[in-house]
Biopython code that builds the backbone (N, CA, C, O; Angstrom):
import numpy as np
from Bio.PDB.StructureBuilder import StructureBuilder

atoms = [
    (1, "UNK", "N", (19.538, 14.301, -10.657)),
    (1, "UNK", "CA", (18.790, 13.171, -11.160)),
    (1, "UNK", "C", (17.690, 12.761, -10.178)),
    (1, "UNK", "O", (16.521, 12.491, -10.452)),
    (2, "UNK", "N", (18.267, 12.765, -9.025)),
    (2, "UNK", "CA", (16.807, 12.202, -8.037)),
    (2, "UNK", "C", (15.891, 13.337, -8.008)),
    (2, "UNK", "O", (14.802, 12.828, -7.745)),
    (3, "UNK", "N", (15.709, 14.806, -8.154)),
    (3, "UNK", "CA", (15.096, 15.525, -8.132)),
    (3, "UNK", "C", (13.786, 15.216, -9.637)),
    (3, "UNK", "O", (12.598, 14.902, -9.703)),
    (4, "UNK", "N", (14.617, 15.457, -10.380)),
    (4, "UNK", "CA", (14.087, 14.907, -11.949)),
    (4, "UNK", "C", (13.069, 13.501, -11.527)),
    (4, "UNK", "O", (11.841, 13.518, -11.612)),
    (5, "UNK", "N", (13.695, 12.598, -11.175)),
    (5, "UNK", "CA", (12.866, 11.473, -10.811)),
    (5, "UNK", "C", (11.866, 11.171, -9.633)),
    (5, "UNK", "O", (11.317, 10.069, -9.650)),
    (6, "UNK", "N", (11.542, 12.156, -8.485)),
    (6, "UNK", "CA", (10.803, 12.672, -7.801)),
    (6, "UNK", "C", (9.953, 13.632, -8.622)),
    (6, "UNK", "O", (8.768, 13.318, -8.514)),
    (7, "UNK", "N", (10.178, 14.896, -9.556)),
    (7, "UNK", "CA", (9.259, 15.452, -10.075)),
    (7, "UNK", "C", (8.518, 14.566, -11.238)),
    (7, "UNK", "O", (7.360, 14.901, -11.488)),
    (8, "UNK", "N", (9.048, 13.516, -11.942)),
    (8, "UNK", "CA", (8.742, 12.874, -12.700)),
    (8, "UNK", "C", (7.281, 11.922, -12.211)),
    (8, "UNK", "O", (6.093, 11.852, -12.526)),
    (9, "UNK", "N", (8.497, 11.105, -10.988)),
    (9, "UNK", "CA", (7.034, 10.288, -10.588)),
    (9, "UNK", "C", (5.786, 10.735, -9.691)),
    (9, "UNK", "O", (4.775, 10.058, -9.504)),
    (10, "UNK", "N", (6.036, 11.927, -9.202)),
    (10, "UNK", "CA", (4.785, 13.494, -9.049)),
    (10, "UNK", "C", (3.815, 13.061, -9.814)),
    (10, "UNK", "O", (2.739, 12.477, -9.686)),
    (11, "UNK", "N", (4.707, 13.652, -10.933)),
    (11, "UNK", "CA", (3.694, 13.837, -12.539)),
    (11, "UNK", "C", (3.136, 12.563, -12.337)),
    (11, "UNK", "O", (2.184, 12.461, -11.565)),
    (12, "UNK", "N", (3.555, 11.641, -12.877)),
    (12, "UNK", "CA", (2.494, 10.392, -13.330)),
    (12, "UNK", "C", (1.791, 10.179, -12.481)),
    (12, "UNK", "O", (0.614, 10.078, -12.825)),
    (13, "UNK", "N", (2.069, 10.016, -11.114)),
    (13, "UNK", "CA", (1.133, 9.704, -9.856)),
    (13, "UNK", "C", (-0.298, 10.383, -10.352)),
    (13, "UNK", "O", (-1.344, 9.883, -10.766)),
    (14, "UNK", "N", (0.239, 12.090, -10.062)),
    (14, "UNK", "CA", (-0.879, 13.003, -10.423)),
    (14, "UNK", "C", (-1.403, 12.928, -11.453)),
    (14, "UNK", "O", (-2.317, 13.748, -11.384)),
    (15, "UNK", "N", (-1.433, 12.351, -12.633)),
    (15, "UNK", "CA", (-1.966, 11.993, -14.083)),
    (15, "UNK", "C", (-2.567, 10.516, -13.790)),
    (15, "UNK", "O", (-3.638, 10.221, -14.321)),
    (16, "UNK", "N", (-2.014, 9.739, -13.096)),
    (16, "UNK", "CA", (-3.138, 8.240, -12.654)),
    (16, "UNK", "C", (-4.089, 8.400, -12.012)),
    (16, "UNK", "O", (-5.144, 7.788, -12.180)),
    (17, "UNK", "N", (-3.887, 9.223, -11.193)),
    (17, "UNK", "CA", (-4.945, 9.645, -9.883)),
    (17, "UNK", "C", (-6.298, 10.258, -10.328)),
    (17, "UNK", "O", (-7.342, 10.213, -9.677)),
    (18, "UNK", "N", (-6.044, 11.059, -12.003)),
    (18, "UNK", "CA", (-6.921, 11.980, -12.135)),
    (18, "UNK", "C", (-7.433, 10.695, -12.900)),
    (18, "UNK", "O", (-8.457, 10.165, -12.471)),
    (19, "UNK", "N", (-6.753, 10.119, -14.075)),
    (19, "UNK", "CA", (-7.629, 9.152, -14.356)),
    (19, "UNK", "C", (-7.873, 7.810, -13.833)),
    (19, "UNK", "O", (-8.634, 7.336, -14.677)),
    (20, "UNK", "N", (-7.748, 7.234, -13.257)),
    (20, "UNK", "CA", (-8.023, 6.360, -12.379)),
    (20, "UNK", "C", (-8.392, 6.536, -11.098)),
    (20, "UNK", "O", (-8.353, 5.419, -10.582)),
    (21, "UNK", "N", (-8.727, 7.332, -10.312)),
    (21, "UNK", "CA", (-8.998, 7.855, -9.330)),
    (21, "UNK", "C", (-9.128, 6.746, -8.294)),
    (21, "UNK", "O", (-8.083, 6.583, -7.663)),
    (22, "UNK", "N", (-10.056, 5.999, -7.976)),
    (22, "UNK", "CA", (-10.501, 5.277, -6.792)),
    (22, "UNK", "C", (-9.784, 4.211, -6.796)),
    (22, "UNK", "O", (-9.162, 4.118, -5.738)),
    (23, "UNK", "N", (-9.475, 2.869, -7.926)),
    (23, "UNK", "CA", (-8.187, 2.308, -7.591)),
    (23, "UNK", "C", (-6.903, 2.778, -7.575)),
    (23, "UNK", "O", (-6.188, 1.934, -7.035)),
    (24, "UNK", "N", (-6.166, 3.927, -7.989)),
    (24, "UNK", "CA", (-5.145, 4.687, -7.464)),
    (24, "UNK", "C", (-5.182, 4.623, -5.872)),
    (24, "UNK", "O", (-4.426, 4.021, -5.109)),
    (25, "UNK", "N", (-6.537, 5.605, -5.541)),
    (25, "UNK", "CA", (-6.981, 5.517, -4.216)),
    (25, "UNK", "C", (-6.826, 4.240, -3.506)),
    (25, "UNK", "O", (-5.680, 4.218, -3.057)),
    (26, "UNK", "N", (-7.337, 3.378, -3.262)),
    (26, "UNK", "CA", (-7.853, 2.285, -2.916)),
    (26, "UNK", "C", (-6.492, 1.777, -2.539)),
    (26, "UNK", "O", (-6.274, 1.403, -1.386)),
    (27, "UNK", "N", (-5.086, 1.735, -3.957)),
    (27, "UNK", "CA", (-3.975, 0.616, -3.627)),
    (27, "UNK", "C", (-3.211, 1.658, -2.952)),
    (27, "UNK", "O", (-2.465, 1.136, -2.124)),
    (28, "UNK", "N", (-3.074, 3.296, -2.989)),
    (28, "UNK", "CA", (-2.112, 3.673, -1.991)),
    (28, "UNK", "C", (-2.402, 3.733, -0.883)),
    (28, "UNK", "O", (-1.439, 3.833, -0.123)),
    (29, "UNK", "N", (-4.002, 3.703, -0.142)),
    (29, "UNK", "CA", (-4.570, 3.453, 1.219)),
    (29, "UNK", "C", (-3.761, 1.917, 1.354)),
    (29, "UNK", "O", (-2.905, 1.737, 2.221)),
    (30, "UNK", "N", (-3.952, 1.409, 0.886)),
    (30, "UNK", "CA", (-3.866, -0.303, 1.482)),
    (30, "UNK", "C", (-2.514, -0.151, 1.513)),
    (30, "UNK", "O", (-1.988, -0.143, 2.626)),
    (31, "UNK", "N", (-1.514, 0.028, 0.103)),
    (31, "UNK", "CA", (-0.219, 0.096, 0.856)),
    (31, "UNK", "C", (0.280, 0.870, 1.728)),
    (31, "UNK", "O", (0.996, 0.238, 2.504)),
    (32, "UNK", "N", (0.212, 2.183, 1.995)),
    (32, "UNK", "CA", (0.016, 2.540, 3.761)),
    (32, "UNK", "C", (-0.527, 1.990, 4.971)),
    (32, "UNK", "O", (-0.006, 1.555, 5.998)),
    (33, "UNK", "N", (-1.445, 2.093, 4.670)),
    (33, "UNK", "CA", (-1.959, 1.352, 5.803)),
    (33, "UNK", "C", (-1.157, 0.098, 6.487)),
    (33, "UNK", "O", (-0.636, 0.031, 7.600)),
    (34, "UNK", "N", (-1.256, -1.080, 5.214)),
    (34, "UNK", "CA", (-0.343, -2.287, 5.577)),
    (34, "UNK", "C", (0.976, -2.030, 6.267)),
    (34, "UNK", "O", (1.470, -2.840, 7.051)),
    (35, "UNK", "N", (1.641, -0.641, 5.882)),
    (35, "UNK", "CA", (2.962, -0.359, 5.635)),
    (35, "UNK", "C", (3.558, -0.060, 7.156)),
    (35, "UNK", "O", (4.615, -0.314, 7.735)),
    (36, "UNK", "N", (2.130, 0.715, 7.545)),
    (36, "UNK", "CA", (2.329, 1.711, 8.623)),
    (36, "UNK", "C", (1.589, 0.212, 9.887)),
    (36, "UNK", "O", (2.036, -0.043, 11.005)),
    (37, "UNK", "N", (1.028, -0.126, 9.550)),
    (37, "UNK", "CA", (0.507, -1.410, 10.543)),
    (37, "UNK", "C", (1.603, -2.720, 10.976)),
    (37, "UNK", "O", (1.525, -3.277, 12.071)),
    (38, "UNK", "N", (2.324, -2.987, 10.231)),
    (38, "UNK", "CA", (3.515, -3.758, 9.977)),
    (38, "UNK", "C", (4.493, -3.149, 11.035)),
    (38, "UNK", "O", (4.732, -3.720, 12.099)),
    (39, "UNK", "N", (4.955, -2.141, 10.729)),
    (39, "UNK", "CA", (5.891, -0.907, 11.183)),
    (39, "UNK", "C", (5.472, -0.776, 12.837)),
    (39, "UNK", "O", (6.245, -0.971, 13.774)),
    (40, "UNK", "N", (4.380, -0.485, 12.908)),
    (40, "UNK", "CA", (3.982, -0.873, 14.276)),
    (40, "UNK", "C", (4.350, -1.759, 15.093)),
    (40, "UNK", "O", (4.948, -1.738, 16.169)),
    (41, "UNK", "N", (3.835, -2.689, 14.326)),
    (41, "UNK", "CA", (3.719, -4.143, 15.087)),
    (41, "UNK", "C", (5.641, -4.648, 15.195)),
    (41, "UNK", "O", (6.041, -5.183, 16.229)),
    (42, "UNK", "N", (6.515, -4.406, 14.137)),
    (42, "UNK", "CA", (7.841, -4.232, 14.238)),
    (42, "UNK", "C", (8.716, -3.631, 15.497)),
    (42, "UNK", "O", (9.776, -4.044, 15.967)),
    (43, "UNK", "N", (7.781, -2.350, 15.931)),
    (43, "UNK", "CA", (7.954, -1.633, 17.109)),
    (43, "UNK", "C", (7.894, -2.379, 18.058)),
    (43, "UNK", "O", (8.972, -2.467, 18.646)),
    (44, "UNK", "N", (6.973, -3.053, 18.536)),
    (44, "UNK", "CA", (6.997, -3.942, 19.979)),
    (44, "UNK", "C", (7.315, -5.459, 19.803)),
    (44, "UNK", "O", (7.323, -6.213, 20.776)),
    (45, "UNK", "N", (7.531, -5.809, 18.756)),
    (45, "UNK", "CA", (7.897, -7.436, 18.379)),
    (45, "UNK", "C", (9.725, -7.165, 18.113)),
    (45, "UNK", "O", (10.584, -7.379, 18.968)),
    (46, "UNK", "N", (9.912, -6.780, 17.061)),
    (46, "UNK", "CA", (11.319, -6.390, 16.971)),
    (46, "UNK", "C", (11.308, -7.736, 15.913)),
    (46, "UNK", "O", (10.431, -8.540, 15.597)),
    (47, "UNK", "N", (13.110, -7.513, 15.436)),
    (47, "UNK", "CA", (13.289, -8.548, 14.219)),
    (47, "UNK", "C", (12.963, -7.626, 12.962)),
    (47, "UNK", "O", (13.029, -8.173, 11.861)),
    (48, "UNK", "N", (12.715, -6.653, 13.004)),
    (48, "UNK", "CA", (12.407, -5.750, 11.576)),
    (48, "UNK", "C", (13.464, -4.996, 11.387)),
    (48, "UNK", "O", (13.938, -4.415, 12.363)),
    (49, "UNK", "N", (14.082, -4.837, 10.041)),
    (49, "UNK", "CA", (15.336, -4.087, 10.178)),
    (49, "UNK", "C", (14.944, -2.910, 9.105)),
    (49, "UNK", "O", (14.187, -2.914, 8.134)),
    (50, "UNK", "N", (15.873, -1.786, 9.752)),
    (50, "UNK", "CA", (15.331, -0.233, 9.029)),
    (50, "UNK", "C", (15.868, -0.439, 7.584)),
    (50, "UNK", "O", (16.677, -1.239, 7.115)),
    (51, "UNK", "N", (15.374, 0.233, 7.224)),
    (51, "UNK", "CA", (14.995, 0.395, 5.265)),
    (51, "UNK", "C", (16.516, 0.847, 4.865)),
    (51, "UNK", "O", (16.822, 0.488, 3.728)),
    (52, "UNK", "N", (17.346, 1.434, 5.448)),
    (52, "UNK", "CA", (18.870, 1.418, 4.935)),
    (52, "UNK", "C", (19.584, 0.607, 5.875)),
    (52, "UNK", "O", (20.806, 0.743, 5.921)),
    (53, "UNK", "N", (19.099, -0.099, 6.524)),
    (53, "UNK", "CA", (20.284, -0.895, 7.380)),
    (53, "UNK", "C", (19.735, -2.226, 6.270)),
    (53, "UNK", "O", (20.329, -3.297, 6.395)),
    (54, "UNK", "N", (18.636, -2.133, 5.230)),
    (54, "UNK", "CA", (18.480, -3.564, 4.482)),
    (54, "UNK", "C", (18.904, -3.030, 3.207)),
    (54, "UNK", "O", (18.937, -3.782, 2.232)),
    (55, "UNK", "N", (19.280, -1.634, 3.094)),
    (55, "UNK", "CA", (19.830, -1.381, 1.733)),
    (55, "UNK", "C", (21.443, -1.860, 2.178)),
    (55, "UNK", "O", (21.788, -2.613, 1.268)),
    (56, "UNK", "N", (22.367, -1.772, 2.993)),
    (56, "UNK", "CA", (23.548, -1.837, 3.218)),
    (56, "UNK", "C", (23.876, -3.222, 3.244)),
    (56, "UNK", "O", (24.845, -3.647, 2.615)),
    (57, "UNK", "N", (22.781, -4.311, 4.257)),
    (57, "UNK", "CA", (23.098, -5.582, 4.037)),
    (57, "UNK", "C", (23.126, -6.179, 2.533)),
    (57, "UNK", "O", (23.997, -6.948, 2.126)),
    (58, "UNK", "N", (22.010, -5.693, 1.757)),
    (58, "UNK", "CA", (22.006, -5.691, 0.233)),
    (58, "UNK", "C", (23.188, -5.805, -0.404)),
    (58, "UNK", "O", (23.652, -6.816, -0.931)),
    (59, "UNK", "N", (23.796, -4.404, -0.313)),
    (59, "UNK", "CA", (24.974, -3.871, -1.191)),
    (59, "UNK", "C", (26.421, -4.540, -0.722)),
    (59, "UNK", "O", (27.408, -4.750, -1.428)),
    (60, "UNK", "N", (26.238, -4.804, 0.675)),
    (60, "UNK", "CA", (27.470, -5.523, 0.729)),
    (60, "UNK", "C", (27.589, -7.362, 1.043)),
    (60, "UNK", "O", (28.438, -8.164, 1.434)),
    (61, "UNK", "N", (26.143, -7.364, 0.583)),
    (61, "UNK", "CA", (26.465, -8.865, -0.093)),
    (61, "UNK", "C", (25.989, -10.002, 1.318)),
    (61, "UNK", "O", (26.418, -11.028, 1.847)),
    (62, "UNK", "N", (24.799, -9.003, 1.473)),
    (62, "UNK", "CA", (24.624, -9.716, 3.335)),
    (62, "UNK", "C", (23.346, -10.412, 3.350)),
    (62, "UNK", "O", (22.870, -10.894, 4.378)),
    (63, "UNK", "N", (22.871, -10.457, 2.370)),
    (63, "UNK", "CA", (21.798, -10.758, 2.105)),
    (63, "UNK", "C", (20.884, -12.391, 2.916)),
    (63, "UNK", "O", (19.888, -12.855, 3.471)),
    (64, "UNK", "N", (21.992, -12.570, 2.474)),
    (64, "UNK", "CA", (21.419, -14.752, 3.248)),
    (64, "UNK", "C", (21.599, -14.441, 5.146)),
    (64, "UNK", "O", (21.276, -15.191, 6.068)),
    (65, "UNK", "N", (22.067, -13.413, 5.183)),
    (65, "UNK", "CA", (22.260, -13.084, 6.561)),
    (65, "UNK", "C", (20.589, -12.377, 7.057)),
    (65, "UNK", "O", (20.597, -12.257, 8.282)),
    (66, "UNK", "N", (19.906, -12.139, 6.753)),
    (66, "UNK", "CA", (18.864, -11.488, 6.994)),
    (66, "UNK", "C", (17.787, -12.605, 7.777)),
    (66, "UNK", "O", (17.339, -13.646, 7.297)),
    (67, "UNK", "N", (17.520, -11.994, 9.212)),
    (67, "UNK", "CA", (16.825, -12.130, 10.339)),
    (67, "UNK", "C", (15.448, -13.304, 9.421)),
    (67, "UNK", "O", (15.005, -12.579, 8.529)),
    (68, "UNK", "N", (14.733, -14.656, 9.347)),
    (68, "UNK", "CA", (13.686, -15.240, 8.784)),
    (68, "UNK", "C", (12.332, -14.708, 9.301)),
    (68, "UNK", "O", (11.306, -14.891, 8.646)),
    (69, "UNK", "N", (12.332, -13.963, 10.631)),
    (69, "UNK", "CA", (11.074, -13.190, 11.108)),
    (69, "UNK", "C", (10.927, -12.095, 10.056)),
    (69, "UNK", "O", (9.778, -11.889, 9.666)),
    (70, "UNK", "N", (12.130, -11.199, 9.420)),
    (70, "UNK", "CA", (12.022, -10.202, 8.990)),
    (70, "UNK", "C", (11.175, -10.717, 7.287)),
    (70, "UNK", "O", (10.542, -9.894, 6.625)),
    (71, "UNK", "N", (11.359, -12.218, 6.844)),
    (71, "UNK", "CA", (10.369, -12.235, 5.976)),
    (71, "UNK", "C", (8.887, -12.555, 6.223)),
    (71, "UNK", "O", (8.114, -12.793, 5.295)),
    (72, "UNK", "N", (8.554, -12.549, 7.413)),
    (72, "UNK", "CA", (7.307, -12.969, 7.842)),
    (72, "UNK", "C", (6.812, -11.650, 8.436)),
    (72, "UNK", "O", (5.863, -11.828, 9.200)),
    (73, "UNK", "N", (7.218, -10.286, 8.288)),
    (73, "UNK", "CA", (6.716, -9.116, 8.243)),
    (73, "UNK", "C", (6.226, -8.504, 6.385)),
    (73, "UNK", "O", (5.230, -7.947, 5.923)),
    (74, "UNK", "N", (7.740, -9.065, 5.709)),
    (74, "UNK", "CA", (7.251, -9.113, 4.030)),
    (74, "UNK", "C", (5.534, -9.947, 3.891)),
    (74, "UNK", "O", (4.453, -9.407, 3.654)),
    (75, "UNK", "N", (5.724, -10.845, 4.046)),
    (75, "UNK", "CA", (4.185, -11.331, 3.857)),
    (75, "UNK", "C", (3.439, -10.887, 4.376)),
    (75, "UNK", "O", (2.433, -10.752, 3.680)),
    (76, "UNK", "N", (3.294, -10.339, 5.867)),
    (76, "UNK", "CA", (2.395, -10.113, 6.481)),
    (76, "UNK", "C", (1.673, -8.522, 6.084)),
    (76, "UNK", "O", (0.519, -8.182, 6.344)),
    (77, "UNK", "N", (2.565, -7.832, 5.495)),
    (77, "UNK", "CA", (3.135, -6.713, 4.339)),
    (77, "UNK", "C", (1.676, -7.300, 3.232)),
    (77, "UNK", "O", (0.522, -7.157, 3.636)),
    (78, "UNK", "N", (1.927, -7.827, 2.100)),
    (78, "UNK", "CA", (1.774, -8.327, 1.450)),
    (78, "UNK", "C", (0.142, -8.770, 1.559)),
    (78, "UNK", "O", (-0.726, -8.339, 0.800)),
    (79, "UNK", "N", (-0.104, -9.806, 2.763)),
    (79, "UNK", "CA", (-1.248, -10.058, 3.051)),
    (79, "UNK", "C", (-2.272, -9.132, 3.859)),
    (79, "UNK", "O", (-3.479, -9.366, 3.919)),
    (80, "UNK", "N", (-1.651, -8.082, 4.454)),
    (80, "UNK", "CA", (-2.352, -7.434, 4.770)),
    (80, "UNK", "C", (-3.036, -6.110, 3.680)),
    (80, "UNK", "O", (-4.004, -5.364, 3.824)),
    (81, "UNK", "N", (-2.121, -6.245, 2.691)),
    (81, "UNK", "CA", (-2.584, -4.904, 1.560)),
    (81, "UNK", "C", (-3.863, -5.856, 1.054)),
    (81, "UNK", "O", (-5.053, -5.559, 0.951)),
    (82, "UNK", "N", (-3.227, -7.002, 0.799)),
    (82, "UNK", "CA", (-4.474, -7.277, 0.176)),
    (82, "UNK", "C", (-6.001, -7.816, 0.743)),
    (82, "UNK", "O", (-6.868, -8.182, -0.050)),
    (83, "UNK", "N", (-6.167, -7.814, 1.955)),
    (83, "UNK", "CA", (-7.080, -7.745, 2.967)),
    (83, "UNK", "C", (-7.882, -6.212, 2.156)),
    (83, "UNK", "O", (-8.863, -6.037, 1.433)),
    (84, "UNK", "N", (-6.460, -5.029, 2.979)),
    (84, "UNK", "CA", (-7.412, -4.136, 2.740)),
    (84, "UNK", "C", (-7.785, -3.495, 1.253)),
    (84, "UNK", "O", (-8.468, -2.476, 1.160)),
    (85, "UNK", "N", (-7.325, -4.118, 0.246)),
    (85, "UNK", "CA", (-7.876, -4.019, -1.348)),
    (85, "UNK", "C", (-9.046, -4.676, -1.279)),
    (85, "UNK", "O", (-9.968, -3.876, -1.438)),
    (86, "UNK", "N", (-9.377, -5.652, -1.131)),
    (86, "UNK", "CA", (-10.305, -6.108, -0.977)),
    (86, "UNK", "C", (-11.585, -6.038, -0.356)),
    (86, "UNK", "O", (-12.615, -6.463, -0.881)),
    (87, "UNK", "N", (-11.521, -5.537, 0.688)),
    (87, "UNK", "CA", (-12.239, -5.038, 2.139)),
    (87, "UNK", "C", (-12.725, -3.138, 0.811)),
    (87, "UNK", "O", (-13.626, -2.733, 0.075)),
    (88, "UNK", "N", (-11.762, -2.823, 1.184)),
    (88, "UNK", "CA", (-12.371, -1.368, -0.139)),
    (88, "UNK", "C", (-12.826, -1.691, -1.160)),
    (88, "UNK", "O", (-13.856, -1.034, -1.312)),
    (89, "UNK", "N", (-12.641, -2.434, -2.104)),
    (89, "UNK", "CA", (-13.026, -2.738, -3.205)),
    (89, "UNK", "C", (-14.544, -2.994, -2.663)),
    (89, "UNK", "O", (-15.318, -2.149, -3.112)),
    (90, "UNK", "N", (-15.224, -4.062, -1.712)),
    (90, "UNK", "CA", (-16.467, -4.556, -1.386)),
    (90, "UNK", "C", (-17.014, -3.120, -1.154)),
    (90, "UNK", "O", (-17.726, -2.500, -1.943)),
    (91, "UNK", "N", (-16.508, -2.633, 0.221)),
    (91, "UNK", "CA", (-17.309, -0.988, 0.196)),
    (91, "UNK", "C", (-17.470, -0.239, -0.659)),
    (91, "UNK", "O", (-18.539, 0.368, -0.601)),
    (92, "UNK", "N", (-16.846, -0.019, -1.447)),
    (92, "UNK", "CA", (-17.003, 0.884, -3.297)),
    (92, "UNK", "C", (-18.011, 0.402, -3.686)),
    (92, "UNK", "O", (-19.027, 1.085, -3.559)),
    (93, "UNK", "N", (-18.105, -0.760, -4.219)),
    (93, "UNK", "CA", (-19.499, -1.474, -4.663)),
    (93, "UNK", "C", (-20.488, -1.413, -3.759)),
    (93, "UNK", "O", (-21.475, -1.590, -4.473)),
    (94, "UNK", "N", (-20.978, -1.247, -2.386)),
    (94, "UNK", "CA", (-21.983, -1.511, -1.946)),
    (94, "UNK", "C", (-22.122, 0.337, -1.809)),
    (94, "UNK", "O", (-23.320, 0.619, -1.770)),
    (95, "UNK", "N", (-21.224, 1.615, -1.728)),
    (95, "UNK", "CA", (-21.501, 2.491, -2.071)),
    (95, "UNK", "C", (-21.957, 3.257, -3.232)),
    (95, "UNK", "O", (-22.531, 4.344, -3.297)),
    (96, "UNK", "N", (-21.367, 2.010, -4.600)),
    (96, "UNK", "CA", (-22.360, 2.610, -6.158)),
    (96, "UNK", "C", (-23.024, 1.869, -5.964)),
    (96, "UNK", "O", (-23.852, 2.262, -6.786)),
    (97, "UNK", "N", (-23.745, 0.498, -5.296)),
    (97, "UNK", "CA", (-25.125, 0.391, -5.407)),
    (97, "UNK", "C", (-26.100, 1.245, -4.868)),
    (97, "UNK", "O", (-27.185, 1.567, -5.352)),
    (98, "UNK", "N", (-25.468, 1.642, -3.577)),
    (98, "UNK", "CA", (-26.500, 2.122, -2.834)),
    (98, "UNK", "C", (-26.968, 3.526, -3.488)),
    (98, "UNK", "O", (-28.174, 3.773, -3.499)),
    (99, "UNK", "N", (-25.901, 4.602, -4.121)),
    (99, "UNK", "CA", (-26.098, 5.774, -5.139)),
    (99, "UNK", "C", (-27.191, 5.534, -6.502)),
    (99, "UNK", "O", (-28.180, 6.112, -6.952)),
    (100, "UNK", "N", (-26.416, 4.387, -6.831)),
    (100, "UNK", "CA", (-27.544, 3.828, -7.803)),
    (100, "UNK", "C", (-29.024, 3.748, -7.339)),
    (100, "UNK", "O", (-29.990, 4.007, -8.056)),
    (101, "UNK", "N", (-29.053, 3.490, -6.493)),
    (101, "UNK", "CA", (-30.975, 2.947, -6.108)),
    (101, "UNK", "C", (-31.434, 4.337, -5.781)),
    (101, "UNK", "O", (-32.625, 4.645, -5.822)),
    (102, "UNK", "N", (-30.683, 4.994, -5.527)),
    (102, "UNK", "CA", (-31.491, 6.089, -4.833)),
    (102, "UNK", "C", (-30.926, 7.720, -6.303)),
    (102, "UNK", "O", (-30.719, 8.928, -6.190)),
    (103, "UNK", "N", (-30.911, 6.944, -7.209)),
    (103, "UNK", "CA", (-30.500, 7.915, -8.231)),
    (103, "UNK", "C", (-31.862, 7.118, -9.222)),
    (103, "UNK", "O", (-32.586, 7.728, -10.008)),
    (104, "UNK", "N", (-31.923, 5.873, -8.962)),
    (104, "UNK", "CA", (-33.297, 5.384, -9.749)),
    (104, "UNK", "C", (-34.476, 5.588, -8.687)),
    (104, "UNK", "O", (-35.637, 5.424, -9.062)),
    (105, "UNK", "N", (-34.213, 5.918, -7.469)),
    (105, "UNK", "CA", (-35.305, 5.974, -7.180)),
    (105, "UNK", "C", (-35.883, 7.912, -7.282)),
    (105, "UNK", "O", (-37.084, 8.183, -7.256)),
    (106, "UNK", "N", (-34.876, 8.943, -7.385)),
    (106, "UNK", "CA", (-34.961, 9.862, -7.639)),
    (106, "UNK", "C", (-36.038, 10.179, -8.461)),
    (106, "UNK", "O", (-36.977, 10.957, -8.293)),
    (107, "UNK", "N", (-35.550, 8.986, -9.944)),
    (107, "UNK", "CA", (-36.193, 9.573, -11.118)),
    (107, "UNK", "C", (-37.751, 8.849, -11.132)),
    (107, "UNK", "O", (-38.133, 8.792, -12.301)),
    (108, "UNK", "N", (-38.562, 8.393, -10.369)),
    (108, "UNK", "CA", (-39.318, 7.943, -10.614)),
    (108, "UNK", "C", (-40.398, 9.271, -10.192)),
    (108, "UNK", "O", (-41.613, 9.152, -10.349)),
]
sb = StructureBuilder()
sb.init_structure("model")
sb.init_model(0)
sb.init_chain("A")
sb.init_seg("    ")
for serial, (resi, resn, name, xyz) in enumerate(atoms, 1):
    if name == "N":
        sb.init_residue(resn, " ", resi, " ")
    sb.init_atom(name, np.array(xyz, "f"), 0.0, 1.0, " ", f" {name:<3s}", serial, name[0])
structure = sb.get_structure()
């Protein structure tokens, strides 16, 4: 089943990507980026707990037990994707303007 559902979400990825291309682009840069910047900063601050040591507190019901710094990496998560959605989104546009002028200025 997880194989099936790894080749599955392949597929669609690769079918959004082709049609949607640049916001596909755009939100999996930012959520990396954020992801991997966070993760960092987790490294020398500490208070971040690994991705199955928060599946285990989960499952066994540990949940209200969870570190309050570790939600101020969630936001910072959060606010930082959308920095960089935003921040790309502006460069996209000032890169089809700038194609644009010089695709009208081509044709003159």
């Amino acid at each position: 089943m997880t194989y099936a559902a790894t080749i599955g979400g392949a597929g669609i990825a690769a079918w959004a990507a082709t049609k949607y291309f640049e916001p596909v682009i755009i939100g999996s840069t930012c959520l990396l980026g954020s992801y991997a910047m966070i993760r960092g900063a987790a490294c020398y601050l500490g208070h971040y707990y690994n991705e199955f040591e928060m599946a285990n507190m989960v499952k066994n019901g540990l949940a209200s037990q969870i570190d309050p710094f570790y939600w101020a990496y969630v936001g910072g998560f959060f606010i930082l994707a959308f920095i960089g959605w935003k921040m790309q989104q502006k460069q996209l546009k000032k890169q089809k303007a700038k194609e644009a002028a010089k695709k009208k200025k081509g044709r003159r």
